[in-house]
N, C-alpha and C positions, 0 to 999 in steps of 0.2 A: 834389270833389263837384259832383254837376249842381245847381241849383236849377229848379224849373218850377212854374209857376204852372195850379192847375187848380182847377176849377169844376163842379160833376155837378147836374143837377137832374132829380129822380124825376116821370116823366111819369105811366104806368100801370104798373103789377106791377113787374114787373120792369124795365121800360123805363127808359131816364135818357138825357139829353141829357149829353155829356163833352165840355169843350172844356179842350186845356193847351197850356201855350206855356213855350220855356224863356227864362229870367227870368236876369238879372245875379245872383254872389254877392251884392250892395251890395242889391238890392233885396229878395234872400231872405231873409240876415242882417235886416230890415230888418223884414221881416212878420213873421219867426220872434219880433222883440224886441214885438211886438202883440197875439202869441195869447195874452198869459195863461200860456206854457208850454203850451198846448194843442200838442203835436208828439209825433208819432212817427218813429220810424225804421224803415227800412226797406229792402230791399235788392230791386228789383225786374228779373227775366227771363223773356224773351220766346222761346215755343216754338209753331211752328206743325206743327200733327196735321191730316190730312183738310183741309187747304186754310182751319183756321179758327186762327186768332191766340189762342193761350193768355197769361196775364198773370201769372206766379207772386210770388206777394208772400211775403218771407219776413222776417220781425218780428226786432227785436233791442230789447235795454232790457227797459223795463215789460212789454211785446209778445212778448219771447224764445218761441218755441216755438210758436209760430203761423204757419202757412203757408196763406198763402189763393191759391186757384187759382179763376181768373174767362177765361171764353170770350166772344167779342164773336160774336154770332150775327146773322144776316138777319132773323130775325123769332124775337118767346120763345117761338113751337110748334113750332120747327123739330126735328128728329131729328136728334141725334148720335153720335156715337161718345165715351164718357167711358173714357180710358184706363183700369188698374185702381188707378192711383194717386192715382186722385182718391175721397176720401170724403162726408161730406156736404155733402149741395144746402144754401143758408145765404143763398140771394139773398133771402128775406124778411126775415131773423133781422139786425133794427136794433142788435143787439153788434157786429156785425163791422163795421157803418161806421164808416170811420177817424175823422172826427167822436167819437164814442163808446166806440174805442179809446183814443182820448187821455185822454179824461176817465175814463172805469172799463177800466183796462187789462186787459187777458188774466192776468194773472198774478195777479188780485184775482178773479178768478172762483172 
């Protein structure tokens, strides 16, 4: 397993500042013993469409059965192309941040 260490802070709407970096097993092990059990899992792949970076998150555990798909755009009014595999828009909806994942899982919904 990889470990990385990441940090997201909500600017405006949708906007968020991401910064991650990968992190030693010893130190991931390390924070993982500090959340509380606050962890998910998660299996994440990367696909680019039209020249923009897709992020597929796909849930196992508490999470099972949850696939969250997220695009990294130029600006949040920009025009895209959403394949037909994508379902609903969720960038507002405060369940799906991993934060609040952990704590009221998908499968208690």
């Amino acid at each position: 397993s990889d470990y990385f260490l990441t940090y997201k802070y909500k600017t405006t709407g949708i906007n968020r500042f991401e910064f991650e970096y990968p992190i030693s097993k010893e130190d991931g092990d390390k924070l993982i013993s500090l959340s509380d059990n606050y962890v998910i899992v998660k299996d994440r792949y990367y696909i680019t469409i039209d020249k923009h970076l897709w992020e597929i998150d796909v849930f196992h555990k508490e999470n099972k059965g949850l696939i969250v798909a997220e695009i990294e755009l130029n600006n949040e009014n920009e025009n895209i192309y959403l394949p037909d595999w994508v379902g609903d828009e969720i960038s507002k909806e405060e369940r799906y941040l991993n934060i609040n994942l952990s704590k009221i899982p998908f499968s208690n919904w």
